[in-house]
RODRENGU-206455 format. One record per residue: y negated, x, z of N, C-alpha, C in turn; residue number from 1. Coordinates in steps of 0.05 Angstrom, whole numbers, m for minus. Layout:
<pts>
PT     npy     npx     npz    capy    capx    capz     cpy     cpx     cpz   nr
PT       Y       X       Z       Y       X       Z       Y       X       Z  NUM
...
</pts>
This chain:
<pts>
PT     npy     npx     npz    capy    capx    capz     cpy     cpx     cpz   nr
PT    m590   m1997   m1721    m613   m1988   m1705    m606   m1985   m1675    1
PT    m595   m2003   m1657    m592   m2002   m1634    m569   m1974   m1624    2
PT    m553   m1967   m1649    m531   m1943   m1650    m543   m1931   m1643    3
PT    m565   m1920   m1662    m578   m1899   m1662    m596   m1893   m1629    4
PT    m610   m1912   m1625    m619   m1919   m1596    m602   m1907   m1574    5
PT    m587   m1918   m1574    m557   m1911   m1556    m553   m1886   m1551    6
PT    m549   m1870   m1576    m542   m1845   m1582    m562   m1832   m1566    7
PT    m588   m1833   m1577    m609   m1813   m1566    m607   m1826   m1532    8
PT    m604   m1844   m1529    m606   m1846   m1497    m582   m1830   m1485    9
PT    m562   m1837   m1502    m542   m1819   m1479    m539   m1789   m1486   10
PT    m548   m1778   m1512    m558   m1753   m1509    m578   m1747   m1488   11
PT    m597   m1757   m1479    m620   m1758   m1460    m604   m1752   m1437   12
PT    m591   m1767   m1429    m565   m1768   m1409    m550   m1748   m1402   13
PT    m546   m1731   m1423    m524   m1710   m1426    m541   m1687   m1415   14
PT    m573   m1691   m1422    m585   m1664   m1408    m601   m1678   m1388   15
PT    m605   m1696   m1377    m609   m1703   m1348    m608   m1682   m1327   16
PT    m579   m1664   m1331    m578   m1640   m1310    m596   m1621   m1306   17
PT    m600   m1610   m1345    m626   m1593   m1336    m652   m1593   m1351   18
PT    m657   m1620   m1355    m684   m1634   m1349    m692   m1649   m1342   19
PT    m698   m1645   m1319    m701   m1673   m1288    m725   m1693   m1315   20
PT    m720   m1719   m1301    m742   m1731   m1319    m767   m1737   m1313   21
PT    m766   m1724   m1291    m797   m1723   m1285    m813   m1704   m1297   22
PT    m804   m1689   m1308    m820   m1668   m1323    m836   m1679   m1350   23
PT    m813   m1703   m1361    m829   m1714   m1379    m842   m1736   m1373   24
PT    m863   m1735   m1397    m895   m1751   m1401    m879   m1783   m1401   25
PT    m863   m1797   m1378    m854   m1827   m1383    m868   m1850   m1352   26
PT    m868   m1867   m1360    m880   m1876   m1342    m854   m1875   m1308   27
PT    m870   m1878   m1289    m852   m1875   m1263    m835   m1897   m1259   28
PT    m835   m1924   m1268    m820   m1936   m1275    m793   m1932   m1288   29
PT    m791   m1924   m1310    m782   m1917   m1334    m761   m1887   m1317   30
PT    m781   m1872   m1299    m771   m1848   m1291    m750   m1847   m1280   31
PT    m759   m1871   m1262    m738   m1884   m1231    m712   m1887   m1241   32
PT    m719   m1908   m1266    m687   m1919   m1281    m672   m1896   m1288   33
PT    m687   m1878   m1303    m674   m1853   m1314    m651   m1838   m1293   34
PT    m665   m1832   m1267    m663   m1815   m1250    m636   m1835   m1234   35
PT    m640   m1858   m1235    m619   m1874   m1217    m589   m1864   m1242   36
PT    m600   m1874   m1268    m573   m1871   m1286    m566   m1841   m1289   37
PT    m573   m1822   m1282    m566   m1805   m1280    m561   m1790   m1259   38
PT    m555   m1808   m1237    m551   m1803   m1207    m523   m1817   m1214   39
PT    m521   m1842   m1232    m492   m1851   m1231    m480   m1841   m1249   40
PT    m490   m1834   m1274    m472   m1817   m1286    m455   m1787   m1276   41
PT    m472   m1780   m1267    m462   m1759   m1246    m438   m1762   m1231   42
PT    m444   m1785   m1214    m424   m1788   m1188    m402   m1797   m1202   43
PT    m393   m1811   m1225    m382   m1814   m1245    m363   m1796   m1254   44
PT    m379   m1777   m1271    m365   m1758   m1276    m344   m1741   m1252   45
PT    m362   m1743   m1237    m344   m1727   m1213    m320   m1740   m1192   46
PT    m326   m1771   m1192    m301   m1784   m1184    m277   m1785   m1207   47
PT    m294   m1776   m1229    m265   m1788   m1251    m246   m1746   m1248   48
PT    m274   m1729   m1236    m255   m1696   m1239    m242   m1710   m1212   49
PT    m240   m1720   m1195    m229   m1711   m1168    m195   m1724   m1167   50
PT    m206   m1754   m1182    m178   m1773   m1189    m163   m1751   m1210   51
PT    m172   m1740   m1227    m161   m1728   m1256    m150   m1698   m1243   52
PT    m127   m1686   m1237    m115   m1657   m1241    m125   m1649   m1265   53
PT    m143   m1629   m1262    m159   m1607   m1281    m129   m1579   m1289   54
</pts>
């Protein structure tokens, strides 16, 4: 059960880019966290392109 959980959250994650989560019906709480983890997933991804020769 918690797999499955996981999964859909970090699918959620994966389109964070192009669906801000304020668009969806979640409480602003809930939003904040969203929007922070996908402020670090981001910066993430892009420290690991800058260290990494593409």
């Amino acid at each position: 059960m918690p797999e499955n959980i996981l999964r859909k959250v970090s699918e959620f994650y994966g389109l964070c880019s192009s669906i801000y989560p304020s668009q969806l019906e979640i409480p602003s709480t809930t939003q904040t966290i969203l929007q922070v983890f996908c402020l670090l997933k981001t910066r993430k991804t892009q420290s690991i392109q800058k260290v990494a020769p593409v």
